[in-house]
N, C-alpha and C positions, 0 to 999 in steps of 0.2 A: 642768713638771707635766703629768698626763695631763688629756688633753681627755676630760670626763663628760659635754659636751652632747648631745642625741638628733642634731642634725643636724654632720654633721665641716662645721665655715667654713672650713678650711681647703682643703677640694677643689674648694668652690663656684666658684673665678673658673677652670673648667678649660672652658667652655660658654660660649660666646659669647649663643646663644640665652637662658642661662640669665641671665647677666649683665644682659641686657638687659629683659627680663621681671623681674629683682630691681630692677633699679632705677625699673621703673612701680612696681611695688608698694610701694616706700621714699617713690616720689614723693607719695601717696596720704595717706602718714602711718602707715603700719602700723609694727608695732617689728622689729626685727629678724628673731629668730627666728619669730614669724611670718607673715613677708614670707618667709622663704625657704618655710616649711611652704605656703602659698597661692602661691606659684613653681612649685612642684612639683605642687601639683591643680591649676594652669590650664592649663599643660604636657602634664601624662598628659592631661587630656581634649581639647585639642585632639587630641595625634596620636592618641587615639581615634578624633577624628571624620576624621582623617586615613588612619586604616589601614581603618575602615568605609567612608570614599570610594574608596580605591582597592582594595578588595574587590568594592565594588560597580561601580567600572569595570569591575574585568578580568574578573566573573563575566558581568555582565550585554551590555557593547558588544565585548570583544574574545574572548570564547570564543562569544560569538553570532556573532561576524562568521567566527569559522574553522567553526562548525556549517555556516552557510549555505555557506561555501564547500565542505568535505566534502561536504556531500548535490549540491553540483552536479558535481561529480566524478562520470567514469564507474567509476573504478576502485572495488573494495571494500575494500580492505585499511586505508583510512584510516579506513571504518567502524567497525570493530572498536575504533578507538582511542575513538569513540564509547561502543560498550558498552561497556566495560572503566573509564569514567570520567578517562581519562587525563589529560584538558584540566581536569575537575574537581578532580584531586590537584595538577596542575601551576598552576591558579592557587590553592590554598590557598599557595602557596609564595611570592607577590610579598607578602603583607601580614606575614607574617612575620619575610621578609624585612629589610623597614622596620621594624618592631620592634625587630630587633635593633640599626637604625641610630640609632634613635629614642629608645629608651627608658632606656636606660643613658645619655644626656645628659640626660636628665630626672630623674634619679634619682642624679645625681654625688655630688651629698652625704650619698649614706645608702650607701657603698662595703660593709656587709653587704647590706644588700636588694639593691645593684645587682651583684653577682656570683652572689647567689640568682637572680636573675632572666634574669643573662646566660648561666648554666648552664640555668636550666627554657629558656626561646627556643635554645638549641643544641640540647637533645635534644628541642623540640620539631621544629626543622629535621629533623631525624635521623629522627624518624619519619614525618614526612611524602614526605622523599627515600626512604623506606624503602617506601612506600606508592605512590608512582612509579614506581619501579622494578619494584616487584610486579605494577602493571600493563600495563608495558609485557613484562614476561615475559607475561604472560595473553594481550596483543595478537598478540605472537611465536608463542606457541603456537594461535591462533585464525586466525591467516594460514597458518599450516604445514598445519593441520588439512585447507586449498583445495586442499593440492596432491595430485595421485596418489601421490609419493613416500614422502608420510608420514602418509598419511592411514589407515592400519594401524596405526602406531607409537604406544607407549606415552608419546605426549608427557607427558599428568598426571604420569608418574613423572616424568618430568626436568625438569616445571616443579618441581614437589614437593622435588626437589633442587636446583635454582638456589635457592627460597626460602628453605631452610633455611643454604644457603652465606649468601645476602644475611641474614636474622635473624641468624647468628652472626657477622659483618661488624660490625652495627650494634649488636647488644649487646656487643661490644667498646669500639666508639669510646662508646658511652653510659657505659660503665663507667670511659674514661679521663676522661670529663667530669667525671663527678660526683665520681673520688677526685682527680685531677689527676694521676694518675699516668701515666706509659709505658703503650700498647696492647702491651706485649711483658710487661711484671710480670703482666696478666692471662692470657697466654696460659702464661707458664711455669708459675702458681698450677693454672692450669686442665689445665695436665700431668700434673700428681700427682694429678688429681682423673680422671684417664683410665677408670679399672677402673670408677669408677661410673657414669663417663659411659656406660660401654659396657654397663654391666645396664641404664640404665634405658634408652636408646636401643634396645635389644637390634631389638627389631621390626622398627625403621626400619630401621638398621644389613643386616638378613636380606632387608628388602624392597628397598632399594637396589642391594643385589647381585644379587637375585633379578631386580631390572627390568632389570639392562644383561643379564645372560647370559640370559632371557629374549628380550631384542632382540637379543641377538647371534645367537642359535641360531634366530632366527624361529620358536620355538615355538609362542607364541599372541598374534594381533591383535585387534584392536578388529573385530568383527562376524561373527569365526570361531563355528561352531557346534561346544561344545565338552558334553560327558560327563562329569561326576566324581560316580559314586554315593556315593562317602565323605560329602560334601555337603548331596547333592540335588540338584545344578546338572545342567540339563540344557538349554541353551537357546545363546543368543548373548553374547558378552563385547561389554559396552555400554561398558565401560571397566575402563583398567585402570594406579590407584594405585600409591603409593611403597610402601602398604601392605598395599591388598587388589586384587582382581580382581570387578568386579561382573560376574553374569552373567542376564539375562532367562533367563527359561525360558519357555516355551510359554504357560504360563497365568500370563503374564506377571506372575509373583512375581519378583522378584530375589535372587539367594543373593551372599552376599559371602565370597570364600574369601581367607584370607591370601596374599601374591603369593607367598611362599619355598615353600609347599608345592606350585608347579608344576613346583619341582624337585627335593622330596623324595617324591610321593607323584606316583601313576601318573596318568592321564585321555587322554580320549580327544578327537581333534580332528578333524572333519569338512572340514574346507578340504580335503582333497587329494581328500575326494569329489566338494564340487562343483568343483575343476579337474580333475577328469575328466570331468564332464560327463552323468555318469549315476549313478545308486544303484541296491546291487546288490539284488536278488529273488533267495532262497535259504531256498525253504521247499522242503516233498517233499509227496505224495501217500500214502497206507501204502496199500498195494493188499492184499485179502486176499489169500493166496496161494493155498488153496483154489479158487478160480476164475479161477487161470492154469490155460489149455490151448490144443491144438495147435487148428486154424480145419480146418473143411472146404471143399469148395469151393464151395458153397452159400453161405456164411457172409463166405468170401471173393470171392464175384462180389457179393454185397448190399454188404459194405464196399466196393467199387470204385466205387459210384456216391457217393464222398463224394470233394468235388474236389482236394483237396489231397492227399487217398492217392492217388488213380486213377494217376499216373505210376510211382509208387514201387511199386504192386504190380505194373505191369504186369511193372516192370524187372527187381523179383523176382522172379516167377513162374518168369520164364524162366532167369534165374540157378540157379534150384533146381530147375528140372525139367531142365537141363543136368549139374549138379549129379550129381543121381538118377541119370542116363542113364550119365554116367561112372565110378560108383561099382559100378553095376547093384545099386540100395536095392530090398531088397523095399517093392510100395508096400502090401502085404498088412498090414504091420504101420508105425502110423505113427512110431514111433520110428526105422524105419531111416531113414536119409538125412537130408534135411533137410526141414522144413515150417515154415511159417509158424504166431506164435504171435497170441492175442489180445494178451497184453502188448508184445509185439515192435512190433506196427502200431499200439498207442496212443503206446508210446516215439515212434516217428517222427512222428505225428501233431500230437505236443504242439510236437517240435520244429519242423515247418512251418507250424503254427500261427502259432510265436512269428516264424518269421522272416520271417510275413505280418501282423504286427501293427503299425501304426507307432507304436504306445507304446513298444519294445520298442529298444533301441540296436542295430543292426544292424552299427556299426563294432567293436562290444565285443565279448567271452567271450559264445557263447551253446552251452549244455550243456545235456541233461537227461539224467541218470545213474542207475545205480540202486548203492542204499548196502546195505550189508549187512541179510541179513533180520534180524528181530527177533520177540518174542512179542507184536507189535504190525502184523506184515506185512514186506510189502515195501515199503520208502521209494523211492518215484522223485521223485526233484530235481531242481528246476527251479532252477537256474544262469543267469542272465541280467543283463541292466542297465535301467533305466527311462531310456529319453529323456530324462527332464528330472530334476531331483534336487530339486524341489519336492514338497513332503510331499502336499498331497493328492494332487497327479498319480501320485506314485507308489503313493500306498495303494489311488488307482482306478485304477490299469494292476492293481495286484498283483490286490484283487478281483477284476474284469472277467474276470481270465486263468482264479481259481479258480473264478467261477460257470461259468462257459463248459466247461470239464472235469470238475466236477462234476456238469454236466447231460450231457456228452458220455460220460461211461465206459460208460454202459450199454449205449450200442452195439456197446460192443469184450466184450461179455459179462463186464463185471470188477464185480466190488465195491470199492469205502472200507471198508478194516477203521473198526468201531468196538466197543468194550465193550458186553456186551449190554444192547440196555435194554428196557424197560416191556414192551413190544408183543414182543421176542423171550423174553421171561419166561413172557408169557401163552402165547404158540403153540407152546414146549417144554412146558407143562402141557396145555394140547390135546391135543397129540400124543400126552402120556403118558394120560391119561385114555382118547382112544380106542381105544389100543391096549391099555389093561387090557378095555375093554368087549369089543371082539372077541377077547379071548385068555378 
């Protein structure tokens, strides 16, 4: 006949412990059934006060005694294991543990509660070792971060992909727990269920590939100063995800760009400026053209006493009056032969300037050229590099160089085109007016 009692007596003499605790309580005078039912809550609560004691062992005397010992350590790396909580997940795992050794002989006689129970204590184990290992990836990646080797490298993505290997690990074996079935029934179910896995991972899936050929192709690292208008980003990659890429910008907002689109969509990356060591200055001057002409000699013995020309004319001088001599230039008219011009002696000027300036990189490209004219002048460019590739140094070298030539051109008799303004409005109406009065 089937056994209807709540508690199975027939599993009950499988616990020695238990036996022996049924038979004080028999001793007592209690009735049977509940003598085993007060078996069983004097039981659970002791190995309560059992799993609470050596919780508070191993929280309290033996992760304090490995603390003290880490902080007296010179080394850092065992630190890390410190923040990451690692000691703290690893003793959530001794009470546990004991649970599992504990608690299913206490509960023998009720064989549905005690396989409910010894299934929740497994996946509870499961996530705990899951949370361990999580941190001991965090550890890996926070030691790696010390080294010069990798301390560019897109570690977040790859811990981001270890986790997700270990999550799908662990909801496997969760999943053979709780149905009792093979870790292979779930993966083959989970086969035919591919196409969707793959829309809704879609992201990930884009961003994972994105972070190895990313890392492979050394495109962009952690502190690269990078450009992408499409965005807004304009600043430094402060890190860079399984998913997106964060970037500081200057007014230090952060823009988050998907990682895949650093290699579907263009941007720009300043690392290879600053390993070269300078940034480049490539603005121009628009001279009017209008007040380009040839120098007298008047004009050019007054520019001679400016110390950075005074060589350079002397050298010319004679180059062109040799020049003259063997050509036999009328000097009646100055177009024949050759002559020195205002714009010719400010061109060099700027140039000896810059190659007496020590903002100025004197190992690099230094040019000043002139660009085709325009209905805006003539463009002369200055082509050069900044010493240092620090942003204000370079905005105060670029300054510095334009006030200084700015104040400088009027020596060489030139003008700065600009559009006419206020005051050239007024003095064409001057002009005009006066010259109605006398006409």
């Amino acid at each position: 006949m089937k056994n209807t009692n709540f508690i199975d007596i027939s599993t009950l003499q499988k616990s020695f412990i238990y036996d022996w605790t049924y038979s004080m309580m028999v001793s007592i005078g209690l009735p049977e059934q509940v003598g085993h039912l007060m078996t069983s809550i004097s039981l659970l609560i002791a190995t309560l006060i059992v799993l609470l004691l050596t919780d508070f062992i191993v929280r309290k005397i033996f992760k304090s005694l490995f603390v003290k010992l880490i902080h007296k350590t010179s080394a850092t790396w065992d630190d890390k294991l410190l923040e990451n909580n690692v000691l703290n997940h690893l003793s959530h795992l001794v009470p546990v543990f004991l649970a599992q050794q504990l608690l299913p002989a206490i509960f023998v006689g009720f064989p549905t509660f005690t396989a409910a129970l010894i299934k929740f204590l497994s996946i509870l184990m499961i996530i705990l070792v899951f949370q361990l290992f999580g941190a001991l990836l965090k550890t890996t990646r926070d030691i790696l971060r010390t080294s010069k080797v990798f301390v560019d490298k897109p570690l977040d993505s790859y811990l981001q992909v270890a986790q997700i290997i270990l999550l799908f690990i662990c909801g496997t074996i969760i999943f053979s727990v709780v149905t009792g079935n093979s870790p292979w029934s779930f993966l083959v179910s989970l086969g035919a269920a591919s196409a969707i896995l793959m829309l809704v991972f879609k992201d990930t899936i884009l961003g994972f590939v994105a972070s190895i050929q990313v890392s492979a192709n050394d495109s962009v690292r952690v502190g690269d100063w990078v450009e992408m208008a499409k965005y807004g980003a304009d600043g430094d990659v402060i890190q860079i995800n399984l998913n997106n890429v964060k970037v500081q910008n200057f007014d230090k907002t952060i823009v988050s760009i998907p990682t895949h689109t650093l290699l579907t969509d263009s941007f720009k990356n300043y690392r290879g400026m600053r390993q070269f060591g300078g940034r480049r200055i490539k603005r121009a001057i628009n001279i009017k053209i209008s007040s380009i002409r040839y120098l007298d000699e008047d004009e050019i013995r007054s520019l001679s006493r400016i110390h950075l020309l005074a060589p350079y004319i002397k050298e010319r001088q004679e180059e062109i009056a040799q020049y003259n001599i063997d050509v036999q230039a009328d000097a009646s008219m100055p177009i024949n032969g050759r002559r020195m011009t205002n714009i010719g002696l400010f061109r060099e000027y700027i140039e000896r300037y810059a190659q007496n300036n020590p903002s100025i990189h004197q190992d690099r490209m230094l040019m000043i050229r002139q660009l085709a004219p325009t209905e805006h002048g003539l463009p002369l460019e200055l082509y050069m590099f900044a010493a240092s590739t620090e942003w204000t140094f370079y905005e105060n070298t670029m300054a510095n160089i334009f006030d200084h030539l700015f104040a400088a051109i009027k020596y060489f008799d030139l003008e700065v085109f600009e559009l006419p303004a206020s005051d050239d409005l007024r003095e064409m109406l001057h002009n005009d007016s006066r010259h109605s009065a006398l006409a």
